[in-house]
N, CA, C and O atoms as a CHARMM CRD file, in Angstrom:
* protein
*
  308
    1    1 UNK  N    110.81500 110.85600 117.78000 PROA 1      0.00000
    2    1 UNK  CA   109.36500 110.86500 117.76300 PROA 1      0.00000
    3    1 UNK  C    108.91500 112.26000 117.32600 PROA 1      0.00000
    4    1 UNK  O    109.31300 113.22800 117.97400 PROA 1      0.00000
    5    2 UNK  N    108.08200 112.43500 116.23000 PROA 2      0.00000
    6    2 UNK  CA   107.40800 113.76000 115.46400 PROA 2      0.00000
    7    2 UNK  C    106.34700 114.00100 116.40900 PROA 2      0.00000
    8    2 UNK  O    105.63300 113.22200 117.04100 PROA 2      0.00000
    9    3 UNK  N    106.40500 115.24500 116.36100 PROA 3      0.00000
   10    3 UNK  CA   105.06300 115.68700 116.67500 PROA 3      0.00000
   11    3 UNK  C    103.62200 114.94800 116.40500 PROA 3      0.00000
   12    3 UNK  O    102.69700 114.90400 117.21600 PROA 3      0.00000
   13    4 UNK  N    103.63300 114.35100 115.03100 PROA 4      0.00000
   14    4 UNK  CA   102.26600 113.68000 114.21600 PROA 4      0.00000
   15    4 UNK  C    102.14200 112.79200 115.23600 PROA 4      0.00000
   16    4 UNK  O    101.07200 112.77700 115.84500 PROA 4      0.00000
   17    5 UNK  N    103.39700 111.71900 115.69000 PROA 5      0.00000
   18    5 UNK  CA   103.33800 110.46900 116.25900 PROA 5      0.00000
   19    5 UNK  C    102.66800 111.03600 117.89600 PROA 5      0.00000
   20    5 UNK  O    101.72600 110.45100 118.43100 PROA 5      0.00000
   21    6 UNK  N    103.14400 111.88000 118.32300 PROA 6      0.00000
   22    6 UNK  CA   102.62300 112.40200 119.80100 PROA 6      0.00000
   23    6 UNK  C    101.33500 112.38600 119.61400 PROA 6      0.00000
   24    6 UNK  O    100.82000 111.47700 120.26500 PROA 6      0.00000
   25    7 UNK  N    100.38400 113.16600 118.84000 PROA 7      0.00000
   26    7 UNK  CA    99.08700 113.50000 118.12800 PROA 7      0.00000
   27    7 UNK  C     98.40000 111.76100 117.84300 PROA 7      0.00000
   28    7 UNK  O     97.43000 111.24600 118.40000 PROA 7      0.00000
   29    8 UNK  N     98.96300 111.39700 117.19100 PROA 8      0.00000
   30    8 UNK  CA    98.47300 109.74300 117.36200 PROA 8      0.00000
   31    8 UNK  C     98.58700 109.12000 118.46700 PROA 8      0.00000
   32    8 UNK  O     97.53300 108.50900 118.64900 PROA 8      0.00000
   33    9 UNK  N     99.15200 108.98400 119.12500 PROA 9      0.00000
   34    9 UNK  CA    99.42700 108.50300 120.68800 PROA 9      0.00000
   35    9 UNK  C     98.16100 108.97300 121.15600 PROA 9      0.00000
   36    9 UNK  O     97.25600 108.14500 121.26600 PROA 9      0.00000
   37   10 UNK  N     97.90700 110.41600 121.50800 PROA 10     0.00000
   38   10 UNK  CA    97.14100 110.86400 121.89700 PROA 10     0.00000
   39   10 UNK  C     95.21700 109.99000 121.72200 PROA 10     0.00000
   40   10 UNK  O     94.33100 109.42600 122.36300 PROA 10     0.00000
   41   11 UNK  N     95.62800 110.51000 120.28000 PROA 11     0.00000
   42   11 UNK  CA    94.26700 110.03100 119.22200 PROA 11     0.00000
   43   11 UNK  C     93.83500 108.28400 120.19400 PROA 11     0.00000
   44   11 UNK  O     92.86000 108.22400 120.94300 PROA 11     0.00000
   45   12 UNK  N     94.77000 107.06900 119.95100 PROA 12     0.00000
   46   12 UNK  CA    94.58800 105.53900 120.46100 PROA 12     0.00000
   47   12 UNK  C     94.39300 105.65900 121.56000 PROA 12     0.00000
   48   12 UNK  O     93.49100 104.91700 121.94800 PROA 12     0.00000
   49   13 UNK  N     94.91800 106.40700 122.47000 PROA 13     0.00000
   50   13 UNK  CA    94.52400 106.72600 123.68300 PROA 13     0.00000
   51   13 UNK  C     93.22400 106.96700 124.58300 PROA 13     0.00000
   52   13 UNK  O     92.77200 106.30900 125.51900 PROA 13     0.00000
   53   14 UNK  N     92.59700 108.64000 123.71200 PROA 14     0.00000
   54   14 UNK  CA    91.51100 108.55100 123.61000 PROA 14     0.00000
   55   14 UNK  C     90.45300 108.15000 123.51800 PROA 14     0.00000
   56   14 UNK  O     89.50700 108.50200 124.22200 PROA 14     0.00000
   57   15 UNK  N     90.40500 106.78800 122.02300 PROA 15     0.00000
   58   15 UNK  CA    89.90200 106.17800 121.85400 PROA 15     0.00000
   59   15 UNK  C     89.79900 105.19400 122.77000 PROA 15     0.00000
   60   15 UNK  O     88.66900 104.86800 123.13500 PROA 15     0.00000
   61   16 UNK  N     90.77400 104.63700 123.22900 PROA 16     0.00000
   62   16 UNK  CA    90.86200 103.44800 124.09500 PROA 16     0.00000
   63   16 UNK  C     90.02200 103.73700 125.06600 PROA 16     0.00000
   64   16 UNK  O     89.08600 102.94100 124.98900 PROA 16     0.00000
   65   17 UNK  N     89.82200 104.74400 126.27000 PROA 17     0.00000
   66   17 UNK  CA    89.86400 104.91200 127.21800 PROA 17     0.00000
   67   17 UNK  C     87.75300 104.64300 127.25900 PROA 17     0.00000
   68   17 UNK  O     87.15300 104.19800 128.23800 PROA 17     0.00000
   69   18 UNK  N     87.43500 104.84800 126.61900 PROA 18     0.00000
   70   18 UNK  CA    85.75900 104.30700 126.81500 PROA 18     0.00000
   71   18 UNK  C     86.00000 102.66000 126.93700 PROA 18     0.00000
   72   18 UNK  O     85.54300 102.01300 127.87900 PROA 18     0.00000
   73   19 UNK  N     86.82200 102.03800 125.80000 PROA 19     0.00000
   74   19 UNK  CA    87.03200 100.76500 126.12200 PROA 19     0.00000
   75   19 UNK  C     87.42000 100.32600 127.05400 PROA 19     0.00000
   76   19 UNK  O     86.99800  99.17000 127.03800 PROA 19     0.00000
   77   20 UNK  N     88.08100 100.49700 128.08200 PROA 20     0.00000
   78   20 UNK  CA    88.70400 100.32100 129.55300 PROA 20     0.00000
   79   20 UNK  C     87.43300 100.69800 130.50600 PROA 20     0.00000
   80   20 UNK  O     87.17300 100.12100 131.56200 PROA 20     0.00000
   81   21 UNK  N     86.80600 101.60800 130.02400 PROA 21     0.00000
   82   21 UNK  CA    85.78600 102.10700 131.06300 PROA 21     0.00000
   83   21 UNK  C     84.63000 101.38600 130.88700 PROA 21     0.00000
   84   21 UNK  O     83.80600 101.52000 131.79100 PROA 21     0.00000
   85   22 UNK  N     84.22700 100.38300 129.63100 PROA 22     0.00000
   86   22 UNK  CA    83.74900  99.42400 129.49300 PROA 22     0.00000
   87   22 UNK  C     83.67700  98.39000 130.30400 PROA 22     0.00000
   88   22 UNK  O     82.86100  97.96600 131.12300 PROA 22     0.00000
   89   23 UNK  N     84.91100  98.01500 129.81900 PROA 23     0.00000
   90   23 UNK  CA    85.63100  96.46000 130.35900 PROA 23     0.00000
   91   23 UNK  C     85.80600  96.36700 132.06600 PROA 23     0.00000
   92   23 UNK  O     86.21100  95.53100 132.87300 PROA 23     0.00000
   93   24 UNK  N     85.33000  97.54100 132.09600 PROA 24     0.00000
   94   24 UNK  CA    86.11900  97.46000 134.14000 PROA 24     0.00000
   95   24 UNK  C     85.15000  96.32400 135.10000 PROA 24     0.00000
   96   24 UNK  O     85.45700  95.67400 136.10000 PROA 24     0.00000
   97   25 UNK  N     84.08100  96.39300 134.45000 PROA 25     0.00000
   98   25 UNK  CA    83.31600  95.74500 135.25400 PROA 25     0.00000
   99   25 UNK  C     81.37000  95.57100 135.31200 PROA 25     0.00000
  100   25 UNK  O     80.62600  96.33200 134.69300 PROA 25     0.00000
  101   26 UNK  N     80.96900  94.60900 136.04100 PROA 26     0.00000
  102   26 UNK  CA    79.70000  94.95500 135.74900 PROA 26     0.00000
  103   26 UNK  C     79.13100  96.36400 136.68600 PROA 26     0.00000
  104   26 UNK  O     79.53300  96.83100 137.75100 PROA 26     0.00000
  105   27 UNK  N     78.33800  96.65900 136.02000 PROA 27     0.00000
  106   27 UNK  CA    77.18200  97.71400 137.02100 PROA 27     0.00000
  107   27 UNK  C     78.64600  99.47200 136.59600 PROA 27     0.00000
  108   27 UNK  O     78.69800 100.53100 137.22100 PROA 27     0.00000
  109   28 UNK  N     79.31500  99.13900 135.67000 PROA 28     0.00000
  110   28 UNK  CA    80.08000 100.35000 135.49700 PROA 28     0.00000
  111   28 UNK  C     79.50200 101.01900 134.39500 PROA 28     0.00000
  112   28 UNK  O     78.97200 102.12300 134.52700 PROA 28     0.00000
  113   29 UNK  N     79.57900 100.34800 133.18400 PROA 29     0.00000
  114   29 UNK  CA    79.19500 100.79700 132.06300 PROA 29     0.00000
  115   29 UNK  C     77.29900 101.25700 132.15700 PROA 29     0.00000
  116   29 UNK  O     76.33700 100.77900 132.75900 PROA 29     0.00000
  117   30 UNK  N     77.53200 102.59500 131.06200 PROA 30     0.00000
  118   30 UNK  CA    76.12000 102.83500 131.13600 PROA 30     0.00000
  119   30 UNK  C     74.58000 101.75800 130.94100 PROA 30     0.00000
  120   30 UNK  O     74.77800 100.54700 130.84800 PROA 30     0.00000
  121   31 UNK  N     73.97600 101.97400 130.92100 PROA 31     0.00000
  122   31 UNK  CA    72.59600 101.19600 130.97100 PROA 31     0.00000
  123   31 UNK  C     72.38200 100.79600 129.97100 PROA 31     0.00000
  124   31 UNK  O     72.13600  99.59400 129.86300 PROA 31     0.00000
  125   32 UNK  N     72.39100 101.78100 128.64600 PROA 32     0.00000
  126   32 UNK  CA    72.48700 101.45200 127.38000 PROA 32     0.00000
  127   32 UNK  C     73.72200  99.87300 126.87900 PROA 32     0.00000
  128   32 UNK  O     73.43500  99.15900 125.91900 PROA 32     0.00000
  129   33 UNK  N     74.52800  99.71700 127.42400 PROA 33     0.00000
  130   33 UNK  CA    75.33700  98.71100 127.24500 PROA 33     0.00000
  131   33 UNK  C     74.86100  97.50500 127.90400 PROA 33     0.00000
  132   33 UNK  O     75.40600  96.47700 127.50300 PROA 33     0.00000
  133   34 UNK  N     73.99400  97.36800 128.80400 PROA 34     0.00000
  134   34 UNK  CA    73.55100  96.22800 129.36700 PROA 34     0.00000
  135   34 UNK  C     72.51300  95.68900 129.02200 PROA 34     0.00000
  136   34 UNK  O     71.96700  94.76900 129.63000 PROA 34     0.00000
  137   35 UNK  N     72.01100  96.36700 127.68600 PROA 35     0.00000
  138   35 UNK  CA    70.96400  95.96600 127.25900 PROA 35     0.00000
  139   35 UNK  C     71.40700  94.85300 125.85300 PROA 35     0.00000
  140   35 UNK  O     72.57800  94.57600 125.59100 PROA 35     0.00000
  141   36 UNK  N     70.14000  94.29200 125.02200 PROA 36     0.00000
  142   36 UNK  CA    70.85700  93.52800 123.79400 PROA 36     0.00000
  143   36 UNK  C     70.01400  94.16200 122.81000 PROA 36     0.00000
  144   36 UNK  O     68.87400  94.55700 123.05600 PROA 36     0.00000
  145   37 UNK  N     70.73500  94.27600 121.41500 PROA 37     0.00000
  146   37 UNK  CA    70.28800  94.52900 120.23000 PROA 37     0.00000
  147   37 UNK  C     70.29300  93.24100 119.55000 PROA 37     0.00000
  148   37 UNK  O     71.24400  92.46200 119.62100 PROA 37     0.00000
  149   38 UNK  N     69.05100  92.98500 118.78200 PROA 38     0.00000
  150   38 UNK  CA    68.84400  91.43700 118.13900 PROA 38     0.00000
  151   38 UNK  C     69.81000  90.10600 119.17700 PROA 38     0.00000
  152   38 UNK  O     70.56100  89.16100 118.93400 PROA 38     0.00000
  153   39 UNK  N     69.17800  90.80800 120.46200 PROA 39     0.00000
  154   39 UNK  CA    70.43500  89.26900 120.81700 PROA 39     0.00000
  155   39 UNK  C     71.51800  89.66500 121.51100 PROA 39     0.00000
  156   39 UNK  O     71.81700  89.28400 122.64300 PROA 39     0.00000
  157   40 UNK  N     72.18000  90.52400 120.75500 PROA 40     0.00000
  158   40 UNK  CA    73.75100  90.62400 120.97100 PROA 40     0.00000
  159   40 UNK  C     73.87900  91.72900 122.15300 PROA 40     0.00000
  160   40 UNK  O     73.43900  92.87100 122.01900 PROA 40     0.00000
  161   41 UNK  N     74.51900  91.27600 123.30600 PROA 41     0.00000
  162   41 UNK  CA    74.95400  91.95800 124.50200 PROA 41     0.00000
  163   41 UNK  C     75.57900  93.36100 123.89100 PROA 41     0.00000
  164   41 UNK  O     76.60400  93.18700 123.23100 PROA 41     0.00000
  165   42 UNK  N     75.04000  94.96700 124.03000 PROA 42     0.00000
  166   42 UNK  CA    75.52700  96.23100 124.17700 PROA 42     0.00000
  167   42 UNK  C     76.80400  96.33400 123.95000 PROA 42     0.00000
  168   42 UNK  O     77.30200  96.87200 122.96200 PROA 42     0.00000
  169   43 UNK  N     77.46100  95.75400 124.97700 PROA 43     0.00000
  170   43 UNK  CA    78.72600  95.69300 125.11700 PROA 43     0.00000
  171   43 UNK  C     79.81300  94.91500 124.01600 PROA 43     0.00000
  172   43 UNK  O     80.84900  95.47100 123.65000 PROA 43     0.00000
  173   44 UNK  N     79.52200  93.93400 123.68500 PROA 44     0.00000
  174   44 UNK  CA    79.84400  93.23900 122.38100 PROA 44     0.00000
  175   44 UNK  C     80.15000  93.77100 120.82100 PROA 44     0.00000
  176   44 UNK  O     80.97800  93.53700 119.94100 PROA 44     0.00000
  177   45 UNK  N     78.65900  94.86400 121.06800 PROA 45     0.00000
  178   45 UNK  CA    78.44800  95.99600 119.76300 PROA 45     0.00000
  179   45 UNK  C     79.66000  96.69300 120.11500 PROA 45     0.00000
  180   45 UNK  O     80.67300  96.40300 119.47900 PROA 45     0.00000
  181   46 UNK  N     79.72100  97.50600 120.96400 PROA 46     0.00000
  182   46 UNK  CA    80.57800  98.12600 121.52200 PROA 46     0.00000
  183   46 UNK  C     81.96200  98.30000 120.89700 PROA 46     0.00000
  184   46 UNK  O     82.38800  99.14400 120.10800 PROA 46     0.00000
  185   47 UNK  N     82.65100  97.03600 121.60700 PROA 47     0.00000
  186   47 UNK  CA    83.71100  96.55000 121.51800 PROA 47     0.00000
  187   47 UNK  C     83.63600  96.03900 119.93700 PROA 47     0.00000
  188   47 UNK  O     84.81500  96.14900 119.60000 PROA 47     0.00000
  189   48 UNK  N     83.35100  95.84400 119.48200 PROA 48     0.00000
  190   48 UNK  CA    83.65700  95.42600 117.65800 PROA 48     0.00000
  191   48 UNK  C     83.29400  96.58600 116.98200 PROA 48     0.00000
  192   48 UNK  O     83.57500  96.51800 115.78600 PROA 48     0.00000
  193   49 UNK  N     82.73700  97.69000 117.34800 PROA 49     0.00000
  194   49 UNK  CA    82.31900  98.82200 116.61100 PROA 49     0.00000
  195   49 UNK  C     83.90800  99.72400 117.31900 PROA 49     0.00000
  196   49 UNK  O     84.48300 100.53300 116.59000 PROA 49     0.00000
  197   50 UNK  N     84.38500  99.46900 118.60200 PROA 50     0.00000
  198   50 UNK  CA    86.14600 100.15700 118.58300 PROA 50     0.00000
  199   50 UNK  C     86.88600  99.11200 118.53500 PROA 50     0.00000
  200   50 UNK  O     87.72200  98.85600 119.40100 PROA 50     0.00000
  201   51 UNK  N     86.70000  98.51500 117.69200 PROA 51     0.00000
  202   51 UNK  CA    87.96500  97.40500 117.08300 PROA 51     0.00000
  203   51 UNK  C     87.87000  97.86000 115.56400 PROA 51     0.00000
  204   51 UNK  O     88.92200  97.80200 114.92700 PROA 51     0.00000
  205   52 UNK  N     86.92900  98.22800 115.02800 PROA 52     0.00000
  206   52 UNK  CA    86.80700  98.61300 113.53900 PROA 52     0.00000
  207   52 UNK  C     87.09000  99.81100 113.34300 PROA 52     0.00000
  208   52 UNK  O     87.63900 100.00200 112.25800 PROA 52     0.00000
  209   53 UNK  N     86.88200 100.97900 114.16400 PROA 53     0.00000
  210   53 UNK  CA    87.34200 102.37100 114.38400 PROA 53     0.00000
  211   53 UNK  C     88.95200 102.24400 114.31100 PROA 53     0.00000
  212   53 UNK  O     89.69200 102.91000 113.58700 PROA 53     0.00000
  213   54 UNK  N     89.41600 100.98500 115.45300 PROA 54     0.00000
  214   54 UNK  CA    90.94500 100.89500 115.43400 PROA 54     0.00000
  215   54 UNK  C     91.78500 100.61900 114.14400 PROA 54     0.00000
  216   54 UNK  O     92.73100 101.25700 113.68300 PROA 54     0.00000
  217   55 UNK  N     91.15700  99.46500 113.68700 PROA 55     0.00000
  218   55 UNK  CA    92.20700  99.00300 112.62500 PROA 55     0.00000
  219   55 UNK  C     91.46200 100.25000 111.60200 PROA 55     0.00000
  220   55 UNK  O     92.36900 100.82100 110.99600 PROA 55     0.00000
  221   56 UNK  N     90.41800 100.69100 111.32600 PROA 56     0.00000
  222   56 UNK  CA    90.68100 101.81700 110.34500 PROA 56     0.00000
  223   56 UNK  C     91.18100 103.06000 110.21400 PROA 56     0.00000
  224   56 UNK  O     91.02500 103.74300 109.20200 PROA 56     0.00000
  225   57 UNK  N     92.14800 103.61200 111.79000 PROA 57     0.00000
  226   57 UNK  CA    93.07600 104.47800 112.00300 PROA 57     0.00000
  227   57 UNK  C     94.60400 103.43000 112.19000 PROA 57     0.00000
  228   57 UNK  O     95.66500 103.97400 112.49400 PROA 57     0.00000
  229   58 UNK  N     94.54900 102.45700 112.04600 PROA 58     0.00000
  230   58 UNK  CA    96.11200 101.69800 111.98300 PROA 58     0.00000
  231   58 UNK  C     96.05900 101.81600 110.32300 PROA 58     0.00000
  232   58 UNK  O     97.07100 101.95600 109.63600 PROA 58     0.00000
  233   59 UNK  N     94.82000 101.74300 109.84200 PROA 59     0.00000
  234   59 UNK  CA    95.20400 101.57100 108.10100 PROA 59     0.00000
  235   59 UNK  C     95.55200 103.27900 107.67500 PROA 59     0.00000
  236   59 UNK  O     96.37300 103.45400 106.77500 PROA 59     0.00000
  237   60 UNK  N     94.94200 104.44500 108.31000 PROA 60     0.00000
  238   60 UNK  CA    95.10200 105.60100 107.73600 PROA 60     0.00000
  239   60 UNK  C     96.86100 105.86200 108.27000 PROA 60     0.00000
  240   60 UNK  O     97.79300 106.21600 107.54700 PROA 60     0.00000
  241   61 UNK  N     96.89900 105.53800 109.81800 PROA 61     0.00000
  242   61 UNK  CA    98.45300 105.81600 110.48200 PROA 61     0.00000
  243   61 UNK  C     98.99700 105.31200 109.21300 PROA 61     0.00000
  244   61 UNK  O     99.25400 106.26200 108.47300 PROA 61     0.00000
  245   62 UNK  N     99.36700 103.76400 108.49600 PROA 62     0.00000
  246   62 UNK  CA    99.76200 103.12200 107.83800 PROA 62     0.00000
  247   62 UNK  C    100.35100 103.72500 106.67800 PROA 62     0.00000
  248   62 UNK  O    101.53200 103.93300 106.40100 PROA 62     0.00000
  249   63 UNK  N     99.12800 103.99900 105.96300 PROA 63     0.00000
  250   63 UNK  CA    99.16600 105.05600 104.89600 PROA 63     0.00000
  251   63 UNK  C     99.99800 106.02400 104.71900 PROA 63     0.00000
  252   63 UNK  O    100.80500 106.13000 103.79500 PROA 63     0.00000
  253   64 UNK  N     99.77500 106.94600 105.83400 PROA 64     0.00000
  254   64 UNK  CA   100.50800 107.98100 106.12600 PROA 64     0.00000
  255   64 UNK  C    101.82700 108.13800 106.29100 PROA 64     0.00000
  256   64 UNK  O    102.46800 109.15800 106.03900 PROA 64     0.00000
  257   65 UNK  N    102.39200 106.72200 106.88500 PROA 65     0.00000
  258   65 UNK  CA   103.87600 106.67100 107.31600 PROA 65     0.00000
  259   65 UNK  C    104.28300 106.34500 105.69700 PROA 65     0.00000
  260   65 UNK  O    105.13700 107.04700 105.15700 PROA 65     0.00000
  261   66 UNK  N    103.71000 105.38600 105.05200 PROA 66     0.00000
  262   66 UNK  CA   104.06400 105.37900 103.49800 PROA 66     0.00000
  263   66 UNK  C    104.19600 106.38000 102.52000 PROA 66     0.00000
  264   66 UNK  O    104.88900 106.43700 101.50400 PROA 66     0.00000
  265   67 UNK  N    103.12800 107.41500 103.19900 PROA 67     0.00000
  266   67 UNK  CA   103.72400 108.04800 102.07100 PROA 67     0.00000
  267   67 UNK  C    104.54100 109.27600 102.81000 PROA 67     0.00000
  268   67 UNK  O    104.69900 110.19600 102.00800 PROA 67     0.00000
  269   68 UNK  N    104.95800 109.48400 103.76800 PROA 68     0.00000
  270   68 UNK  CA   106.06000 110.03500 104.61200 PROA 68     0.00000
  271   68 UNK  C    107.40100 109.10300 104.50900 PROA 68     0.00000
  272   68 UNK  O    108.47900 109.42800 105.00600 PROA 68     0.00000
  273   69 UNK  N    107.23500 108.26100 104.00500 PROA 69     0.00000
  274   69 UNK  CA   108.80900 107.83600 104.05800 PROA 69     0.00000
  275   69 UNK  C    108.70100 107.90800 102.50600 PROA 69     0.00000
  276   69 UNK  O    109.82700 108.25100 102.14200 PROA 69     0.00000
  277   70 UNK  N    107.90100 107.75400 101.39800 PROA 70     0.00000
  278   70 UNK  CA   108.42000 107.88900 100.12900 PROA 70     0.00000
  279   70 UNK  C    108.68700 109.83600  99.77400 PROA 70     0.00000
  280   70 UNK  O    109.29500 110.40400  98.86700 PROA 70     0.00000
  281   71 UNK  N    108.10900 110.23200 100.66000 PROA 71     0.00000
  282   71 UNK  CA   108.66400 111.62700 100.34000 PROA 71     0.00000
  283   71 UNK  C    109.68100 111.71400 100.95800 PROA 71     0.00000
  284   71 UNK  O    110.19900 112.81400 100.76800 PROA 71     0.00000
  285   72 UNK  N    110.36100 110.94800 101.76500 PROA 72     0.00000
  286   72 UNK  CA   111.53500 111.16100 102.30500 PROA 72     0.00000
  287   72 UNK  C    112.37700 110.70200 101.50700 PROA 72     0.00000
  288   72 UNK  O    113.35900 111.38400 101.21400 PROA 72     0.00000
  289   73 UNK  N    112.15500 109.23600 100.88600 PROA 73     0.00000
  290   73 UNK  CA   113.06800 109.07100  99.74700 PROA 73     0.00000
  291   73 UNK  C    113.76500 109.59600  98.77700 PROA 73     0.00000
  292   73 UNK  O    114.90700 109.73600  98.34000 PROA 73     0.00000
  293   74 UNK  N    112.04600 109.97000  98.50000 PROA 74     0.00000
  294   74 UNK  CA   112.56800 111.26400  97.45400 PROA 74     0.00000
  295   74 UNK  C    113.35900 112.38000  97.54600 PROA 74     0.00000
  296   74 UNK  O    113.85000 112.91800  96.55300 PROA 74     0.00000
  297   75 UNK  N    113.52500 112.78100  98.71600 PROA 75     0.00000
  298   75 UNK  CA   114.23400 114.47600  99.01100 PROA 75     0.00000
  299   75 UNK  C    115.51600 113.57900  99.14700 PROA 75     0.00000
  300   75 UNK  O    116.49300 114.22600  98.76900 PROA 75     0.00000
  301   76 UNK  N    115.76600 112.63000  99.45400 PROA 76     0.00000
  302   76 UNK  CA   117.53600 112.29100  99.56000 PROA 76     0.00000
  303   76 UNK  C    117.83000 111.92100  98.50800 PROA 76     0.00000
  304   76 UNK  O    119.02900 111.66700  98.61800 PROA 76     0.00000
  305   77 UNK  N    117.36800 111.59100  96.97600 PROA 77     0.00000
  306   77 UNK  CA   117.79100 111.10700  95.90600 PROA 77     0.00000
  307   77 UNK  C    118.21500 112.73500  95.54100 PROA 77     0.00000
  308   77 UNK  O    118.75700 113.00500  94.46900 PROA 77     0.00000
């Protein structure tokens, strides 16, 4: 495990941890989340606005390991 990967660990982690503090329960999350925008429960926004944050750091992690293993390729040819 690299250093980068510790640093990412870190990073999902981070991120996660409002989501957990979300999800725990009613009367936890701030006030602002119990309210609705056009309709849609705070919390809902929420949670799909760090689901889109997520998969668009699984696509940069992604990236990154690609082109870390083609430079690795390269130095052993």
């Amino acid at each position: 495990m690299t250093r980068s990967d510790i640093k990412r660990i870190i990073l999902v982690l981070g991120i996660l941890a409002p989501l957990i503090y979300i999800q725990i329960g009613p009367g936890v999350a701030p006030e602002w989340l119990n309210q609705r925008v056009a309709g849609i429960p705070g919390t809902v926004i929420a949670t799909t606005l760090w689901f889109i944050t997520m998969m668009g750091l699984a696509i940069q992690f992604a990236k990154k390991q690609v082109i870390e293993s083609q430079h690795g390729e390269e130095s052993e040819s």
